[in-house]
N, C-alpha and C positions, 0 to 999 in steps of 0.2 A: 289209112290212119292220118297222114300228113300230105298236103298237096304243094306236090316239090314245085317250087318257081324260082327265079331269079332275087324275088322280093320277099322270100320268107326263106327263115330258118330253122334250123331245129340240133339238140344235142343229148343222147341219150346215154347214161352210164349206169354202172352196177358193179361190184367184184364180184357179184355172183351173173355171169351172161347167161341168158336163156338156151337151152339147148348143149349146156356144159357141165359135168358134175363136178369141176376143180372151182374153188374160190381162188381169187387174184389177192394179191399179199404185199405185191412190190405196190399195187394203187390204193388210193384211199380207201376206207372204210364206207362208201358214200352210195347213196343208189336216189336217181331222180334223174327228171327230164326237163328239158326247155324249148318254148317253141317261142316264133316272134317273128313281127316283121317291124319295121322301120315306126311302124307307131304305137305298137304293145303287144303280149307274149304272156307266158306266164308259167310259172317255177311248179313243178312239183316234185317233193323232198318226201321220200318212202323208203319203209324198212323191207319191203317185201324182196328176195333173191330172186332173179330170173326174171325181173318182169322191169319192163315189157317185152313182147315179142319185136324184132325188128318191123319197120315199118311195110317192109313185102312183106311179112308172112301176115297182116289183120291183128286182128288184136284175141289174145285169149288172157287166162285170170291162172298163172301155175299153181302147182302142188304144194309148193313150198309155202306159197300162201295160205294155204289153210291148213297148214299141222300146228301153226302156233299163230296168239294174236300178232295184228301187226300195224301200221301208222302209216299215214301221210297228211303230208298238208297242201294245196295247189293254190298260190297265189299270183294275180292277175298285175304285173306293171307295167307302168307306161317304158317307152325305149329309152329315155335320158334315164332309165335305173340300170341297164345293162352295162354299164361301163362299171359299177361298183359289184356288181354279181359276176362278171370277169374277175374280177379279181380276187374274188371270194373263193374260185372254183379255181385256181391257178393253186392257191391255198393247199385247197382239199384232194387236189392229185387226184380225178374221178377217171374210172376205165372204164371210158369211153367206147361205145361198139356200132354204134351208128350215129351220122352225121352229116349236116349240109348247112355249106356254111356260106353263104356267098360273098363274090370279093366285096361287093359294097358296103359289108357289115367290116371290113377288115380295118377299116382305118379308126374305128372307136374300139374296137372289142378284140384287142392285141392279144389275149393267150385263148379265150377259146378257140379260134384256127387251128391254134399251135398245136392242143389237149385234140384238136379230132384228127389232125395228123402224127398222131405222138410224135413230136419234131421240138418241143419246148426245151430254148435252151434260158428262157428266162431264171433271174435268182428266185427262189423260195423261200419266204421271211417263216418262219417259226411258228408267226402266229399273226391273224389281220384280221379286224374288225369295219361293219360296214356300218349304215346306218340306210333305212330302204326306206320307200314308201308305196303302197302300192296305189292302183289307179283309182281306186276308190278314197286312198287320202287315208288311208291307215297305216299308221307306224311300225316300221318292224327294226330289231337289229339284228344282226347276222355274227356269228363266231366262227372262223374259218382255224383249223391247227393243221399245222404241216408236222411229219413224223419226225422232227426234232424237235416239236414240244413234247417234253417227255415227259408227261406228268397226266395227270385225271385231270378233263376239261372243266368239269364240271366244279368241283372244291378251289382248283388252282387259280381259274379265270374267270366262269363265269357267277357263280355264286356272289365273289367277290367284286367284279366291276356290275352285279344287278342290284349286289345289298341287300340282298335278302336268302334267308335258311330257304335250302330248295330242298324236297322232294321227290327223287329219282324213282323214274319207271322205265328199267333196260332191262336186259335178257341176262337172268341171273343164274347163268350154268354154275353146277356145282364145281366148289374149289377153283373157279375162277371168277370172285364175285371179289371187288374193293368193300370192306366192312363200311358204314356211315362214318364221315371225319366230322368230327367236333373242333379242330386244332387248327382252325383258323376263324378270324373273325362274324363270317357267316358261314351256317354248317351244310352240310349236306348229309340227307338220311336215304337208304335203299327202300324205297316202298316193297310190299311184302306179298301185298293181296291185291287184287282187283275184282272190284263187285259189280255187276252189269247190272242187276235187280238185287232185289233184296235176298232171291231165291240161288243167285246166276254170281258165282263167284271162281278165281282163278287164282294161280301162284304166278310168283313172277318168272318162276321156272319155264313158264310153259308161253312166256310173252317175247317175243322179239320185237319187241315197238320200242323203241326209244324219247322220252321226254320227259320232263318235270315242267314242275310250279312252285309257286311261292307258297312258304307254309302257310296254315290258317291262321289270319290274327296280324299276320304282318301287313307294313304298309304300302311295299312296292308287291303289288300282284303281277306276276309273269308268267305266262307259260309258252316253253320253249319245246319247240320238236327234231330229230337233226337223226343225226348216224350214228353216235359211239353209245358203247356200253361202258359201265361201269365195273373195268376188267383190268387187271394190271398188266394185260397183253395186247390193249387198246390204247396204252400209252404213246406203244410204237408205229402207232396205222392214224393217216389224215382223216379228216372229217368235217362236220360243222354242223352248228345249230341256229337255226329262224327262232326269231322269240316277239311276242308280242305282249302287250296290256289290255286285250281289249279283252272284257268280263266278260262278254256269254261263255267265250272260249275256254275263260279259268274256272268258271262256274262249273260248266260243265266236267272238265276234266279233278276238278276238287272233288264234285260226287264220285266219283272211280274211287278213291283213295279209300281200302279196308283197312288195314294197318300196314306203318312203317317201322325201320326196325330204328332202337336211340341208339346214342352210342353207348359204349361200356362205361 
């Protein structure tokens, strides 16, 4: 999967590790990978448990991914963006299971070392915001919460530093779902259904993917894809969301939308 050298790296997390049936609790909420050498690399941020396999064992697609939908996004940066996605991931508290990090990456990229030696005695701010770009010159920003933001990511921070009514699609287990808030400035709604065709539709019961967009009509379009659901028991677990403007993206993801739930 990866070819280990002196000049490239790689960092793999999940609270759900491959080949374990217990989820992690004390690490973030977060599951993706990072590869890179000195001149670019590139993020991939997914909902799927257990995946990937470590890099000895090849690569396979687990179980856990196909009992319910599920998300990723893999974006390509240049190396001058690794020093602000350090930091992001320092945030996000990710449980780390495989990793290669070499010393020449140590002197810009201070906490992931740290994160693949569980050895981080650095401070944890609450909450940290990036602003990224990737190699092709598209904009992204990044929301990172550390498990003392104790609040829904989505109503508290990002809705409100995007400016716009967002539209939430997370895994909506029963009696542990946040209702749609209206009670602050820009709102947020639980989306309800997902329609693949006109014939091919789902509940959000049955979706483990995590992301929103900006409602239809408004005029900052966004859509963001990341880790947390919208759970009052994910208040307490790290995470973060990648968010972009770029339209096919939001186009795309605005046709999925059957219905959302309002508020009361």
């Amino acid at each position: 999967m990866f070819l280990q050298n002196n000049n490239t790296a790689h960092l793999i997390y999940n609270d759900g590790v491959p080949n374990s049936v217990n989820y992690s609790r004390k690490y973030g909420h977060t599951k993706g990978l990072l590869l890179w050498n000195r001149v670019q690399g590139f993020w991939l941020i997914h909902s799927i448990p257990r995946f990937p396999p470590i890099p000895e064992e090849g690569y396979d697609y687990p179980p856990t991914g196909r009992r319910n939908g599920q998300i990723g996004i893999c974006v390509t940066f240049k190396y001058n963006q690794y020093e602000a996605i350090d930091s992001q991931l320092l945030v996000c508290n990710p449980n780390v299971y495989s990793c290669s990090i070499p010393t020449i990456f140590h002197q810009e990229l201070v906490h992931m070392p740290q994160l693949c030696t569980r050895s981080s005695a650095s401070e944890i701010p609450g909450q940290h915001f990036a602003t990224l770009q990737s190699a092709q010159g598209q904009n992204f920003v990044h929301f990172a919460k550390s498990d003392s933001f104790l609040d829904d990511i989505f109503a508290a921070w990002m809705a409100q530093w995007l400016k716009t009514h967002l539209l939430t699609e997370t895994w909506q287990r029963k009696r542990q779902e946040l209702p749609s808030n209206c009670s602050l400035p820009y709102h947020v709604y639980n989306i309800k259904a997902i329609k693949i065709s006109r014939q091919s539709y789902f509940s959000s019961h049955l979706d483990h993917a995590k992301w929103c967009i900006s409602q239809k009509g408004t005029k900052n379009r966004w859509t963001c894809i990341g880790d947390l659901n919208r759970s009052p028991y994910q208040a307490f677990r790290s995470g973060g969301f990648i968010c972009t403007q770029n339209q096919l993206i939001y186009q795309a993801f605005q046709g999925l939308v059957l219905y959302y739930e309002k508020c009361n």
